[in-house]
MMTF fields as JSON, N, C-alpha, C and O atoms, coordinates in Angstrom:
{
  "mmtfVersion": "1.0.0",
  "mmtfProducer": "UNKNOWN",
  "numBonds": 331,
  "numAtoms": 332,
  "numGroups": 83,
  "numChains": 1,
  "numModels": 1,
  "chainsPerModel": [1],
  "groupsPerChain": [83],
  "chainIdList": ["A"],
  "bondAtomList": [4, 2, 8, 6, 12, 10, 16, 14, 20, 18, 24, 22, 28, 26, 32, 30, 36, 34, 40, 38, 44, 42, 48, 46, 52, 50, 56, 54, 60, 58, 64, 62, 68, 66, 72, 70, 76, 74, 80, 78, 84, 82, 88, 86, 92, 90, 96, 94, 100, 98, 104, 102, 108, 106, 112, 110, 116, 114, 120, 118, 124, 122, 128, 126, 132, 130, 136, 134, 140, 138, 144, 142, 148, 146, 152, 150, 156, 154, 160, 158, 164, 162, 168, 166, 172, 170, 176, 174, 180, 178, 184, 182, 188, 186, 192, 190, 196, 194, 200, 198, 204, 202, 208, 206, 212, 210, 216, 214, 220, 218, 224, 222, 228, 226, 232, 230, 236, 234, 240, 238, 244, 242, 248, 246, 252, 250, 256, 254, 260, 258, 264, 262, 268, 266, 272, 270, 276, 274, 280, 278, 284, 282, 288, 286, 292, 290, 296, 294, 300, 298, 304, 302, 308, 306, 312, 310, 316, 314, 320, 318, 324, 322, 328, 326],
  "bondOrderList": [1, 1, 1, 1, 1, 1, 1, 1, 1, 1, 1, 1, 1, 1, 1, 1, 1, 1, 1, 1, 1, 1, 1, 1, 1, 1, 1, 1, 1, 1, 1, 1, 1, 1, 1, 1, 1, 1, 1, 1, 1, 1, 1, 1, 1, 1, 1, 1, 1, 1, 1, 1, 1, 1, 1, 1, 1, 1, 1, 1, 1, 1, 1, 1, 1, 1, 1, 1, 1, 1, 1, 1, 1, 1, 1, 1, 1, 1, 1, 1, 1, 1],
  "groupList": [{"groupName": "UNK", "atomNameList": ["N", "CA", "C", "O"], "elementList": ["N", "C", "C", "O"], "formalChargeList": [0, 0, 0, 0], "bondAtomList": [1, 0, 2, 1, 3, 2], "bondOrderList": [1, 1, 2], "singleLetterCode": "X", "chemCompType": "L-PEPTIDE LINKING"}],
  "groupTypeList": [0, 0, 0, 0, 0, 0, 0, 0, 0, 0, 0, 0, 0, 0, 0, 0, 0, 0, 0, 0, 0, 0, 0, 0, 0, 0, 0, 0, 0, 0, 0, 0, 0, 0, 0, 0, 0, 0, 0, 0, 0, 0, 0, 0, 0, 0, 0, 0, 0, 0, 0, 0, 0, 0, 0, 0, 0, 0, 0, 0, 0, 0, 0, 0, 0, 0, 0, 0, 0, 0, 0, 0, 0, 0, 0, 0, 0, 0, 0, 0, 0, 0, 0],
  "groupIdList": [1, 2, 3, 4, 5, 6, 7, 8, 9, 10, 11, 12, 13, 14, 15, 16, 17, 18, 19, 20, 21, 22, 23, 24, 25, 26, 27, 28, 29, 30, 31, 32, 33, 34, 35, 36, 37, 38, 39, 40, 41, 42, 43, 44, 45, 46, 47, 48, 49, 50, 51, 52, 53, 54, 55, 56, 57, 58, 59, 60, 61, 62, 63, 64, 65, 66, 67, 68, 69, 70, 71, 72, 73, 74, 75, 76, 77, 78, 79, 80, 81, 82, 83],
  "secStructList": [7, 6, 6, 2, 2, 2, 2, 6, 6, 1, 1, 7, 2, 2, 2, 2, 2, 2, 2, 2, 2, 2, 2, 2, 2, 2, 2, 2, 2, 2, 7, 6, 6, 6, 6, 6, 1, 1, 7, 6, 6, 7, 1, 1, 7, 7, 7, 2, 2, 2, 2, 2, 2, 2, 2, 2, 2, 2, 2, 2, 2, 2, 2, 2, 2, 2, 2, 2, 2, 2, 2, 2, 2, 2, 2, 7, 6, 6, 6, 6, 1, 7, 7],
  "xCoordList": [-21.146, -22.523, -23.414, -24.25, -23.181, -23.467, -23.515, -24.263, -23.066, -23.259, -24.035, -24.693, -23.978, -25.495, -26.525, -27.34, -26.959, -28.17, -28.625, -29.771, -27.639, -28.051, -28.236, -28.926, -27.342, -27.845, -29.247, -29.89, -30.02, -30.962, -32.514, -33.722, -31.92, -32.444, -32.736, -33.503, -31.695, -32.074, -32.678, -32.861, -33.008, -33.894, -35.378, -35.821, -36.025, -37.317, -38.394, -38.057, -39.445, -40.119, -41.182, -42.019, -41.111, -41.792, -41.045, -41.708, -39.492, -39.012, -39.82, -40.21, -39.711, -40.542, -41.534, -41.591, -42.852, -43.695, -43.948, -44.685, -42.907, -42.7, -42.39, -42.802, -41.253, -40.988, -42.188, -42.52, -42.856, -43.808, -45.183, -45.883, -45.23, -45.811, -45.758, -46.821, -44.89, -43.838, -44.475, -45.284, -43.977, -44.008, -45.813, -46.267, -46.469, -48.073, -48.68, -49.284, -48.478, -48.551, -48.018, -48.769, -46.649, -46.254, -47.322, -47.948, -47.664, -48.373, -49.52, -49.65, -50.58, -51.978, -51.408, -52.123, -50.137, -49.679, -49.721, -50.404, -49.193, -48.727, -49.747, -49.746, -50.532, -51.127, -52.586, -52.718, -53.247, -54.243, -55.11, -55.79, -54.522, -55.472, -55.328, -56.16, -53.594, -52.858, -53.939, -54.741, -54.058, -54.638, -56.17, -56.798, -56.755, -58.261, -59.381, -60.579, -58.756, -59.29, -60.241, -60.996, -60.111, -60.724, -60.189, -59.044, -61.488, -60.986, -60.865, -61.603, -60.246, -59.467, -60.881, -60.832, -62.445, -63.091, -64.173, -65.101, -63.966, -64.693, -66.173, -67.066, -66.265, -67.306, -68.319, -69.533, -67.318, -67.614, -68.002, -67.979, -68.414, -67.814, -67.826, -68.774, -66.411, -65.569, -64.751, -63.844, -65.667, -64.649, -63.579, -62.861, -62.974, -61.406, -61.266, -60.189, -62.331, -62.356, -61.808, -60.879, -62.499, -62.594, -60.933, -60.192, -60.681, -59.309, -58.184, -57.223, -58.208, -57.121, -57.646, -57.066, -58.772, -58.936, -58.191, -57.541, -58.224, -57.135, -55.952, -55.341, -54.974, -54.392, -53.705, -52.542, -54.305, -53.674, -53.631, -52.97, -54.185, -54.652, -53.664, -52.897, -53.131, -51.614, -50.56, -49.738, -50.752, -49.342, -49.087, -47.99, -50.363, -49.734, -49.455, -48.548, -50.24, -49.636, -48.111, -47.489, -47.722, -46.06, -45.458, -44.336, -45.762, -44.987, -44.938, -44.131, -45.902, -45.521, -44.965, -44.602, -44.689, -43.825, -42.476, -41.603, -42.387, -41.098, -40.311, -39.438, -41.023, -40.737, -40.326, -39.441, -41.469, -41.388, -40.205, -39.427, -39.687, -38.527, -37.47, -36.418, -37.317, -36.043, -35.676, -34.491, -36.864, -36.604, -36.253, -35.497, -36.536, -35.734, -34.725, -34.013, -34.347, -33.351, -31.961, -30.899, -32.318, -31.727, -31.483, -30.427, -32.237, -32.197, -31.357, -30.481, -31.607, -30.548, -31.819, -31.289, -32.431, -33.327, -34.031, -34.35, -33.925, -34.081, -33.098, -33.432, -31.767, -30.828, -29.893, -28.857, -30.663, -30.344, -29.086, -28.611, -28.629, -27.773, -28.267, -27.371, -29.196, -29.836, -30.584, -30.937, -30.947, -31.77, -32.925, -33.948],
  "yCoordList": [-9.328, -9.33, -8.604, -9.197, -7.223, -6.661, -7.247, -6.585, -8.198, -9.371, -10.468, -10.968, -10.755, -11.877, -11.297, -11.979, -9.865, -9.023, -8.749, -8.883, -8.386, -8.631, -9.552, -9.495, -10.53, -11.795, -11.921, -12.499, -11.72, -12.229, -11.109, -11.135, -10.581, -9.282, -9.187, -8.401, -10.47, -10.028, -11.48, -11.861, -12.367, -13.433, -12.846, -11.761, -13.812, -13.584, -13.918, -14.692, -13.289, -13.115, -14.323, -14.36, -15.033, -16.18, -17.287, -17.918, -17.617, -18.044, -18.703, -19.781, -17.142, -17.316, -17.913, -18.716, -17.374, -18.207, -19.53, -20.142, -19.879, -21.16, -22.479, -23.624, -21.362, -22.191, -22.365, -23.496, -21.297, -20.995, -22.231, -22.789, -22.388, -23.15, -24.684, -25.289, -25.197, -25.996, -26.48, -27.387, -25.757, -25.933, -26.04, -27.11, -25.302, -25.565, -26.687, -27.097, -27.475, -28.328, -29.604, -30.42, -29.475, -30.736, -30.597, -31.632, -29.369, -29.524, -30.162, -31.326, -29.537, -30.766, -32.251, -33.115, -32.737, -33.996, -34.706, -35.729, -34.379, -34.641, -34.613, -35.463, -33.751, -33.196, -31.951, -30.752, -32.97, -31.986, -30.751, -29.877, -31.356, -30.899, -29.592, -29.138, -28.834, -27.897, -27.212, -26.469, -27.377, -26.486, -26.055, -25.311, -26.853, -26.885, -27.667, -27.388, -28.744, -29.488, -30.652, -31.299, -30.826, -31.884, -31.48, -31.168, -31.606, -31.919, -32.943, -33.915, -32.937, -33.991, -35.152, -36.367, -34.165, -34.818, -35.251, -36.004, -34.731, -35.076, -34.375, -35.11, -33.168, -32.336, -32.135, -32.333, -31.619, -31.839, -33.143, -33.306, -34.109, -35.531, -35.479, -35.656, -35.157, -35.542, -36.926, -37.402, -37.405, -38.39, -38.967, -38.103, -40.016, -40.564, -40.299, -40.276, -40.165, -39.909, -38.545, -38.202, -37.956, -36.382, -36.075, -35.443, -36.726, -36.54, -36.915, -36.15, -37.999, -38.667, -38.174, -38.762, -37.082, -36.562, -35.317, -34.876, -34.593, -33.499, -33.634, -32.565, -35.091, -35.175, -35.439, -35.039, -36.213, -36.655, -34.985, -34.909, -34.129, -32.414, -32.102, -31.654, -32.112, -31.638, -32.196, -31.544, -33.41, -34.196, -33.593, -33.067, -33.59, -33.178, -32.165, -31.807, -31.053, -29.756, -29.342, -28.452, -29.905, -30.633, -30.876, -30.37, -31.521, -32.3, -31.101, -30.945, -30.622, -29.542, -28.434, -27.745, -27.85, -27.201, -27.769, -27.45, -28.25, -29.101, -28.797, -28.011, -29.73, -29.865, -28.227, -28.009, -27.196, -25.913, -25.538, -25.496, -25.292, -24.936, -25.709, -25.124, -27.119, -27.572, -26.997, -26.768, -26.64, -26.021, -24.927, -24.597, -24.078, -22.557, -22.644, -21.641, -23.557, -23.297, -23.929, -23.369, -24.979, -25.673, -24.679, -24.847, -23.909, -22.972, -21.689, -21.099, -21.482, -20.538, -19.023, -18.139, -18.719, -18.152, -16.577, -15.401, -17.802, -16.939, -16.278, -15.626, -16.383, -16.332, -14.994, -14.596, -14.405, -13.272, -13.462, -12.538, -15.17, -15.106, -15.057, -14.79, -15.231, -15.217, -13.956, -13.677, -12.971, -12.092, -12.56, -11.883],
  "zCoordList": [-140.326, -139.885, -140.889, -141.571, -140.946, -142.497, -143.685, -144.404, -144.26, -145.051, -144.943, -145.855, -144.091, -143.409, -143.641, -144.261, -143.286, -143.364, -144.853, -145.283, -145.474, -146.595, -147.684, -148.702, -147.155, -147.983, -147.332, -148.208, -146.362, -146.264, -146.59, -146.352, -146.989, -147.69, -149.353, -149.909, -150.124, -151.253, -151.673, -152.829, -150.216, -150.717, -151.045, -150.669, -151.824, -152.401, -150.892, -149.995, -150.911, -149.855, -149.761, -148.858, -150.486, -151.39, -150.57, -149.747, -150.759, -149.891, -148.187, -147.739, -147.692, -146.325, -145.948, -145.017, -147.024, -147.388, -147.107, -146.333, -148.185, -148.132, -146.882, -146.695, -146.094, -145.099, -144.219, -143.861, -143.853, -143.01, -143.329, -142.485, -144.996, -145.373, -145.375, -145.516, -145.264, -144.681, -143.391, -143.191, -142.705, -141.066, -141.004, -140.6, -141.272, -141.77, -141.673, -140.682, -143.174, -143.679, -142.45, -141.915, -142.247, -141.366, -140.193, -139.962, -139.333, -138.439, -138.786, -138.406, -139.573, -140.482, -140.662, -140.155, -141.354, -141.383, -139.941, -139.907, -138.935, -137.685, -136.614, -135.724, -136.67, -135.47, -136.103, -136.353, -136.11, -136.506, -136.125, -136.663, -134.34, -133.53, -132.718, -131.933, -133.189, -133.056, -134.012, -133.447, -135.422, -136.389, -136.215, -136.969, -134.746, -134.327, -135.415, -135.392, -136.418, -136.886, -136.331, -137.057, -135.016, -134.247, -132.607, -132.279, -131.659, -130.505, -129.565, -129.724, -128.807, -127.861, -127.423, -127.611, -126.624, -126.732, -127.659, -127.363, -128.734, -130.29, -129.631, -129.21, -129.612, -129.296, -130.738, -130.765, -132.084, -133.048, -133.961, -135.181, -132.744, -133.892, -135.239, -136.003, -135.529, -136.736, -136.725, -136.042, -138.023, -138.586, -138.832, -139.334, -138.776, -138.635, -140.542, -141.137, -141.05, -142.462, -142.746, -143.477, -142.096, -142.26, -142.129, -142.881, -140.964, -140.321, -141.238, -141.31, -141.935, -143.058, -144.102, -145.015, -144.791, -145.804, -145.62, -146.567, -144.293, -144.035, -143.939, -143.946, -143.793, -143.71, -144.78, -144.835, -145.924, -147.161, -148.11, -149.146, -147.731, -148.349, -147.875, -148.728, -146.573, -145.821, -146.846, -147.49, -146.846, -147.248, -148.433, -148.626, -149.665, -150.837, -150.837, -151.588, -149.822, -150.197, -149.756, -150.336, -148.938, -148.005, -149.124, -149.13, -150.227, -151.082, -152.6, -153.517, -152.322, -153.722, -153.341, -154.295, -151.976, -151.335, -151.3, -152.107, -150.761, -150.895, -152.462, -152.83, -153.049, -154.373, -155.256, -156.084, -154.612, -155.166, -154.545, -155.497, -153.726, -153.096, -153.292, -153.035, -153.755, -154.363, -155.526, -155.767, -156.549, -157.706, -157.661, -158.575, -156.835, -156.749, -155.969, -156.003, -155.192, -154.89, -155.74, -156.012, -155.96, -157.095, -158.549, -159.157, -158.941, -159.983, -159.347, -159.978, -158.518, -157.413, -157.738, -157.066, -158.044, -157.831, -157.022, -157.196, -155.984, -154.851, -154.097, -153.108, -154.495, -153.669, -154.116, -153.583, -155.354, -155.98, -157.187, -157.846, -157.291, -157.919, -159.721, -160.522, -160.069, -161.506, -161.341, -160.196, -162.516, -162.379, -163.317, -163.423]
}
């Protein structure tokens, strides 16, 4: 158990970030309306534009996350095994 704790201790905090960023992003992709981008009865009337301009801003930022986190992890990085 003492070993679990610290493996997760000498990940990079960036890491977290990331995931958190992640989960973010998919919510803007998915569901905009969790992030208070638009409401249910369009009080704000916002645009179906507005809405797929936030959404395509989600996606890429989804996708360079992604991408950023294959590379460190793939490089091993974060995982304390390279200094």
């Amino acid at each position: 158990m003492s070993e679990l704790i610290i493996f997760f201790r000498n990940i990079d905090p960036q890491f977290y970030v990331c995931i958190f960023g992640l989960i973010v992003t998919g919510i803007g992709i998915y569901n905009p309306l969790l992030l208070g981008l638009y409401s249910p009865d369009n009080s704000y009337n916002e645009s179906s534009i507005m809405i797929l301009i936030f959404r395509l801003i989600s996606g890429m930022l989804f996708l360079i996350m992604v991408l950023y986190l294959l590379y460190r992890l793939v490089t091993g990085t974060w995982f304390g095994t390279q200094s």
